[in-house]
Structures are given as structure tokens and as C-alpha cells.
C-alpha positions in Angstrom: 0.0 0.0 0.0 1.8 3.4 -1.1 -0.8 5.8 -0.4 -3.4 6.5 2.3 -5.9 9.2 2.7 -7.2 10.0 6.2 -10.6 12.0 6.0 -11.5 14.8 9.2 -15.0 15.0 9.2 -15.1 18.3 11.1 -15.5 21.9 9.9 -15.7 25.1 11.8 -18.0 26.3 9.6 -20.1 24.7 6.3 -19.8 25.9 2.8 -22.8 26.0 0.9 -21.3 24.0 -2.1 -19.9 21.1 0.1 -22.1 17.6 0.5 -18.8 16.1 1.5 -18.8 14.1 4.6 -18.5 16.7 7.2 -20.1 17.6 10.5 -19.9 21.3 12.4 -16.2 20.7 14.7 -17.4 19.7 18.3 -14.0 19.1 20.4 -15.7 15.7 22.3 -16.5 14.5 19.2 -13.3 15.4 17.3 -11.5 13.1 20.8 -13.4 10.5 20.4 -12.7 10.5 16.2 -9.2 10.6 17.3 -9.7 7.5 19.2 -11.4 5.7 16.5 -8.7 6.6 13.9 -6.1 4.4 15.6 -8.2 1.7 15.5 -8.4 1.9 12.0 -4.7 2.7 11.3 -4.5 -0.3 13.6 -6.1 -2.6 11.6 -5.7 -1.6 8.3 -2.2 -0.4 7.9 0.2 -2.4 10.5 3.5 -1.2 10.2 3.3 0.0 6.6 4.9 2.8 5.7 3.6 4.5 2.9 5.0 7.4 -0.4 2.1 9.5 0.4 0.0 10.6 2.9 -3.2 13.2 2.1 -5.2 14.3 4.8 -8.3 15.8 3.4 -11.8 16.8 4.7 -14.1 18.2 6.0 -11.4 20.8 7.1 -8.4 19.2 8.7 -7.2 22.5 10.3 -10.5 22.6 12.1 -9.5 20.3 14.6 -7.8 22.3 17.7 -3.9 22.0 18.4 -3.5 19.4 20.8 -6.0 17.0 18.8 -3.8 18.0 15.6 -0.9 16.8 17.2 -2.3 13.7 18.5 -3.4 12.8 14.6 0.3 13.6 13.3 1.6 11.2 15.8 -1.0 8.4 14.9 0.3 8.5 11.9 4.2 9.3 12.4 4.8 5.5 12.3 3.8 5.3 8.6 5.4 8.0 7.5 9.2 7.7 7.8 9.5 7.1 4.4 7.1 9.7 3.1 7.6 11.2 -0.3 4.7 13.7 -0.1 2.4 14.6 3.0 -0.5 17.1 2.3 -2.7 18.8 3.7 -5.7 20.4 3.6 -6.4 23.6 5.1 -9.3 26.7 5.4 -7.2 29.9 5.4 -9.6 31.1 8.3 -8.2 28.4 10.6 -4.5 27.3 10.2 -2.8 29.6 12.6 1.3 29.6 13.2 1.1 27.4 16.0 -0.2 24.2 13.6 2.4 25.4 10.6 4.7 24.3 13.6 3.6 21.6 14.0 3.1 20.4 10.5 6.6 21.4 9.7 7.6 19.3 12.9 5.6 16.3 12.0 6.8 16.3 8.5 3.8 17.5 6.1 5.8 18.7 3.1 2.5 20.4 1.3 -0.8 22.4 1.4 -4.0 22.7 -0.1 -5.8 25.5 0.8 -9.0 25.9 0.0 -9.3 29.6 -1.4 -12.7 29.1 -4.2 -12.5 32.5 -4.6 -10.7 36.2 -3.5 -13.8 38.0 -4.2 -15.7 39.1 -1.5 -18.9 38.9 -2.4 -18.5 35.5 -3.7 -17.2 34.3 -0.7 -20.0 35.5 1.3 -22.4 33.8 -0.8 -20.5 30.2 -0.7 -20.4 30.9 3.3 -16.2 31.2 3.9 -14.8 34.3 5.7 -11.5 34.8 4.4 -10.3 37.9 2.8 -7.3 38.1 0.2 -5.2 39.8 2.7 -5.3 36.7 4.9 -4.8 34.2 2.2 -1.5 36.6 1.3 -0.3 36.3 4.6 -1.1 32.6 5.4 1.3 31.9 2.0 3.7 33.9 3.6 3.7 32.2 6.8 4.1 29.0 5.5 7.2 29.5 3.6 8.4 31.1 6.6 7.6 27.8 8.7 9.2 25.7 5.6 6.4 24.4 3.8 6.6 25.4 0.5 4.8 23.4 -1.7 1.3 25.1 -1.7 -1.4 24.9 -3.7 -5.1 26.2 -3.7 -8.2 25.2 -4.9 -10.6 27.6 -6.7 -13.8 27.0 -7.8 -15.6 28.8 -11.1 -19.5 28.7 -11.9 -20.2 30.2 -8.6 -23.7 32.0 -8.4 -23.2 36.2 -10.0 -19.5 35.1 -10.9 -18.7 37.1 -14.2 -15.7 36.1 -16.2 -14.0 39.3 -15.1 -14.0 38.1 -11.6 -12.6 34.8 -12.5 -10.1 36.4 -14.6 -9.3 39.2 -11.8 -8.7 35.7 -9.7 -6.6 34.2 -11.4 -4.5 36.8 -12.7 -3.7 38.1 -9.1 -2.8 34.5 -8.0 -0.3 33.7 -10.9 1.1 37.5 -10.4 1.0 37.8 -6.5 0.8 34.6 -5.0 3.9 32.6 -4.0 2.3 28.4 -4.8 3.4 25.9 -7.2 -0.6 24.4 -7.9 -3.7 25.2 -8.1 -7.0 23.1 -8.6 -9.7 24.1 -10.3 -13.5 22.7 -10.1 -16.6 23.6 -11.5 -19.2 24.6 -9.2 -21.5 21.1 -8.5 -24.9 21.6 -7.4 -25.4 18.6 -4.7 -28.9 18.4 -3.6 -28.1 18.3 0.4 -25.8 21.1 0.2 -27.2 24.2 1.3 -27.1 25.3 -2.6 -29.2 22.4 -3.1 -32.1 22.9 -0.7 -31.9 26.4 -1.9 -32.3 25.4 -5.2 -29.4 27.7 -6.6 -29.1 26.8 -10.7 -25.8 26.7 -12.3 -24.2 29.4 -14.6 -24.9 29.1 -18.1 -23.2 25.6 -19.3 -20.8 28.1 -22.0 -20.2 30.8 -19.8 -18.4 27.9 -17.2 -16.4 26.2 -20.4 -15.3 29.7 -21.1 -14.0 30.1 -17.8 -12.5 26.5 -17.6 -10.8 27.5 -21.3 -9.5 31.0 -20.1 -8.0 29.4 -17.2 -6.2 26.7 -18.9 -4.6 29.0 -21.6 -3.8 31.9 -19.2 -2.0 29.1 -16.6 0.1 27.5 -19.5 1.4 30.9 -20.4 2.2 31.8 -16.5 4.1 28.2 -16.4 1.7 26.6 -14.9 1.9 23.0 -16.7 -1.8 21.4 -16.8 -1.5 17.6 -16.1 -5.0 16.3 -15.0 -7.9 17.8 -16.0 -8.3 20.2 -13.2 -4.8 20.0 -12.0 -2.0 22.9 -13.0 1.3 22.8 -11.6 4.5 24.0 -11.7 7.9 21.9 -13.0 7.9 19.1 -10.6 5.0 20.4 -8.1 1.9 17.8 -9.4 0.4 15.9 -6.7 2.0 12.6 -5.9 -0.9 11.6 -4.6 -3.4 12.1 -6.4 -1.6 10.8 -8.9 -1.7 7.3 -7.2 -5.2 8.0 -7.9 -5.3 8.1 -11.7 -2.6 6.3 -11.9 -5.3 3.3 -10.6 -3.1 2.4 -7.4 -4.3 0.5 -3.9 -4.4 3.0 -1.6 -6.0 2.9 2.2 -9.2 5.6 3.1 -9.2 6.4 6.5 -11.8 7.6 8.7 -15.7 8.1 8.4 -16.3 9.2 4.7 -13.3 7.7 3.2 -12.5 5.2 0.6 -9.8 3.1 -0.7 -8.9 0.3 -3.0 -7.0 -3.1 -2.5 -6.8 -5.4 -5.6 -10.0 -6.0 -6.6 -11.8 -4.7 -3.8 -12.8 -1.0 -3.5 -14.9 0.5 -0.5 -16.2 3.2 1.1 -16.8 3.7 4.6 -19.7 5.0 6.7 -20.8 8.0 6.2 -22.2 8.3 9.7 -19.9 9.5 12.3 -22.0 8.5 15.0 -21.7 5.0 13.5 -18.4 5.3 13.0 -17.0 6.0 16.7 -19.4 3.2 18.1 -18.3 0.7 15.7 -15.6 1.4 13.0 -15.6 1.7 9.7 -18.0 -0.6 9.0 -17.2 -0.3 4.9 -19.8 -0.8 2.2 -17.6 -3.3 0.0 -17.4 -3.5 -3.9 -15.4 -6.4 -5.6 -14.9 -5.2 -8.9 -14.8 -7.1 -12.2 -12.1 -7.7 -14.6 -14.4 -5.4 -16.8 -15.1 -2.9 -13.8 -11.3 -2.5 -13.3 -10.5 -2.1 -17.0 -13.2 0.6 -17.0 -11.8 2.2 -14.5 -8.2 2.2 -15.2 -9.1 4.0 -18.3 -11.5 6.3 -16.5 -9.1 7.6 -14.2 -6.3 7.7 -16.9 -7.8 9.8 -19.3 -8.2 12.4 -17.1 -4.8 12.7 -17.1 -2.8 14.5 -20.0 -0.4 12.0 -20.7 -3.7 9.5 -21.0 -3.4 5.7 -19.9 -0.1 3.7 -21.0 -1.6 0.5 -23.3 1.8 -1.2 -21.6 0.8 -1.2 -18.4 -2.9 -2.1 -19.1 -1.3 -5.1 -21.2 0.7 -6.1 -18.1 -2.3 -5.7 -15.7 -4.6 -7.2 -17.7 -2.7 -9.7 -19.8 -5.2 -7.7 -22.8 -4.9 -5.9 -25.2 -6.5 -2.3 -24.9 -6.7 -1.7 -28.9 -8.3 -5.0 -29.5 -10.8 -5.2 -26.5 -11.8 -1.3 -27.0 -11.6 -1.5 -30.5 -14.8 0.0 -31.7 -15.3 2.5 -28.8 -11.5 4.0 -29.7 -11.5 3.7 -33.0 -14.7 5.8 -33.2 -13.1 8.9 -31.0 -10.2 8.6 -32.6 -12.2 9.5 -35.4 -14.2 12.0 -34.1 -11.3 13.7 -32.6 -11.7 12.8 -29.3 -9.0 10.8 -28.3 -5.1 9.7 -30.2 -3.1 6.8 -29.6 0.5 8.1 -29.3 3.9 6.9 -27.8 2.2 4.2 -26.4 -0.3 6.0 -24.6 -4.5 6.8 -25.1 -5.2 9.9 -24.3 -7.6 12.8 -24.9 -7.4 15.1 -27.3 -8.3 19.1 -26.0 -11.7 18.6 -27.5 -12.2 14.7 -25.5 -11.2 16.2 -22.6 -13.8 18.8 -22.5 -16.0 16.3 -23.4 -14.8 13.5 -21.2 -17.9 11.9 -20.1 -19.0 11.8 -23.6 -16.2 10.1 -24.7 -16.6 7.8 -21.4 -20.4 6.8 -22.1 -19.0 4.9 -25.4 -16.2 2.7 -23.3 -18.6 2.0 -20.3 -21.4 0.9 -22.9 -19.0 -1.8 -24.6 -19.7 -5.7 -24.3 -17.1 -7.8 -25.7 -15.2 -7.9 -22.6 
């Protein structure tokens, strides 16, 4: 197992995009998570040590200092041969006394979830940052020694204009001192607060604009895009997510997570209550040959260098060209997708129109 993800259910306060798993922080609760964690670690990982670590949420810098610490050292044991340990973080609550101990504890990168600098925007999705304090948090972490940083944004928002999403990104490429940044289209989920509200999304063009504006302004600021929401600089893509579409094992972590192990995948409660009285207690999938095939490609092609046909030949003992052969050969000819060093991949067009191309793959039935 190389990677594992540990979700924190907890947030300080709730966005009205998110229908992650995530409750409002309560310090008992967040002790007795704590406690439930290294059971799972306990049973799941052993003495593994692992190339990546990604602590995600929920909000992970929700949790107070002391019960911070006491997660870093549940998982110190599996990370003394860590290649990358993120992160994430609101800007509102990672203060200098957890860069300390992140630093300390060996978390080499950050995630911070920005959305947006604009302040009306911001008070609309629910978060209370201001620019100024997203400035200075950058700062402080270099100071501290963590400098690979990278933030998420999120365009499509309710009364964003493309000059806001332009004034956005422009400022971060020109001012702000990261090495990533994630982009994602505004989701409606129907129990997220947008949901019940029932807030509409931005007209479908008006979002591919913004999506298209970004990509081309990033590649000219050297930002290198290398998954389809993913821009980093030389050397600065996420390791772990990575493992991700590169269709690795890796272990989930905590109420809300999931993971994969050979043919197995599975997702555990959603319910935290559940979770603290009596584990994970995982729905489990065992996938098919077909089911993994599917999936390798899925995860691959939303990568720019695509899905190597080697590796799916030595998974698989199959040949992608022959098994997929109608399915590729027909978005090859639409323009979709190109077969090239050894590699499928998207074209620009296929990967705007991913799922598209997708739909064509799942629906095949010579496997």
C-alpha cells in the first residue's frame, strides 16, 4: 500500500457548495474520532509505511492543536518514508502554532481551500477569508518551511462574471507565492445548502469559457496542466493524487473515506455517530475484470499524458486496442482521443467532453 488518505470530518463552519462528509467541529466528538482513527490505522495499515500521505476533509485545520498533534503522531509511524504529506487547510483556521507543527511532524505540502478572492462570492458560498489573509497565510508558510502550496478555486459560482474569474486568477499567478492550483466547477449537490436552496448553475458556455480562459492563461504563467483540473508548476503535481489516476491501492481512513486493495474498493460510513461506536464498518465492492479495465481507463484519461496501453497489457494480460476496438477507433475518429507513444489519451476537445467520450467505453460488451 503506497498511499493512504485520512478524511476529518469536522469543519468550523459549512460551505454551501460542500455535501462532503462533514459535521460542524465539536471538540468531544473530534477526541473521540481521534480515538477511532487508531483503531483503523491499527487494523488496516500495520507497520506500513507508505510514499504518500493526504489528509483531506471536511477541514483538517478545524481540529484544535493538541488534537492536531495527536493525529500527526497516529500517523508518524507510517510516514518515515514519506515522499509527499499534504494537507488540507481553510485559510480562516490554520494559525502559526499548527504550521509548527506540521513542519515538525513532516507535512511537506498544502492545499488551501481559497474558491475565490472576491468578496462577495465568498460571502455567498459561506467562507470568511479575505485576500489579505490568504497573502499572509502563504507567507507564513514558507516562513515555517512548507513550501509546496497549492489552492483550490472554484468557477461557476452564483453572480460570478468572467472578469471576476479572470481578476482571480491573474492576481494569484502574479501575486501569490504556490506551485498548484485546482480548479473545479461549481457542483450543485442536492443536500448542500445550494441544493435545498435550489441555486441553478451558470450558463453551461459561460463555465467552459471560464474553464478555457483558465487553462490558456496558466500554461502561459508556467503553470503545466497535467490532469484535468490540475495545474502545476515543474515538478510540483500531486504525488498523490496521482496514485489516484494512476489506478493504485491505496488505504481511506476515517468516516467518509474510501480506498482500493486489488480487486476490492470500499467506502466507509458516512455516519460519524456509527463510525466512533463501531468502526468503519465499509460498504464493500469487488470489482470485475471489466469494472477494473473501465476504471483504469476512466481515471487515466483524465490525465494529460492518457493511460499507457503497456501497463494495461501487463495488468490485464489484454490488449486495450483489441478489447476497446470500436469504442476507440470511433473517438479517434471524431477527434476525441489519439493513440501516441504508447499512450490513449484525450485530445483538447475529449477532454472537455470527457464523459462523452466515457459513455462509449462503459457501454462496450465484448469484454
Amino acid at each position: 500500500m503506497k498511499a493512504v488518505y485520512v478524511h476529518v470530518p469536522f469543519c468550523r463552519d459549512i460551505c454551501a457548495y460542500c455535501d462532503f462528509t462533514r459535521c460542524r467541529y465539536h471538540a468531544g466528538l473530534a477526541d473521540q474520532w481521534l480515538i477511532a482513527v487508531e483503531r483503523e490505522l491499527q487494523e488496516k495499515l500495520a507497520q506500513v509505511s507508505v510514499e504518500t500521505v493526504y489528509i483531506g476533509g471536511g477541514t483538517p485545520s478545524a481540529l484544535n492543536s493538541r488534537q492536531l498533534e495527536q493525529l500527526l503522531k497516529l500517523l508518524a509511524p507510517y510516514t518515515t518514508q514519506v515522499q509527499e504529506y499534504t494537507m488540507e487547510a481553510n485559510v480562516e483556521s490554520l494559525d502559526e502554532v499548527k504550521m509548527k507543527l506540521l513542519k515538525r511532524y513532516g507535512v511537506n505540502r498544502i492545499s488551501l481551500g481559497v474558491q475565490s478572492l472576491q468578496p462577495v462570492l465568498l460571502s455567498i458560498i459561506g467562507r470568511r477569508h479575505t485576500r489579505e489573509e490568504v497573502v499572509e497565510r502563504i507567507r507564513q508558510l514558507h516562513q515555517y518551511g512548507i513550501h509546496n502550496i497549492s489552492i483550490d478555486l472554484i468557477y461557476g459560482l452564483p453572480q460570478q462574471t468572467m472578469e471576476m474569474w479572470q481578476d482571480d486568477l491573474q492576481d494569484i499567478v502574479q501575486h501569490f507565492q504556490i506551485s498548484h492550483i485546482s480548479l473545479y466547477a461549481l457542483t450543485i449537490e442536492e443536500h448542500s445548502q445550494f441544493g435545498r436552496d435550489g441555486v441553478e448553475n451558470i450558463d453551461a458556455d459561460v463555465e467552459t469559457d471560464m474553464y478555457l480562459y483558465a487553462v490558456s492563461y496558466l500554461k502561459k504563467h508556467g503553470f503545466i496542466q497535467y490532469e484535468i483540473s490540475n495545474f502545476a508548476k515543474p515538478n510540483a503535481a500531486s504525488l498523490h493524487n496521482q496514485m489516484y489516476w494512476n489506478y493504485e491501492d491505496f488505504c481511506g481512513i476515517g468516516c467518509g473515506a474510501s480506498g482500493k486493495s486489488g480487486h476490492i474498493r470500499y467506502d466507509n460510513t458516512r455516519n460519524l455517530h456509527t463510525y466512533l461506536q463501531k468502526g468503519s464498518c465499509p460498504d464493500i465492492i469487488e470489482l470485475s475484470r471489466q469494472d477494473e479495465m473501465f476504471e483504469m481507463l476512466m481515471m487515466a484519461l483524465r490525465m494529460k499524458q492518457g493511460m499507457s496501453l503497456s501497463l494495461f497489457r501487463e495488468r490485464f494480460a489484454a490488449d486495450f486496442e483489441t478489447i476497446y476496438s470500436a469504442p476507440l477507433q470511433k473517438n479517434i475518429a471524431n477527434g476525441m482521443l489519439q493513440v501516441k507513444d504508447d499512450h490513449v489519451r484525450t485530445t483538447e476537445e475529449g477532454m472537455l467532453l470527457l464523459h462523452d467520450v466515457l459513455v462509449d467505453f462503459l457501454s462496450e460488451e465484448t469484454l
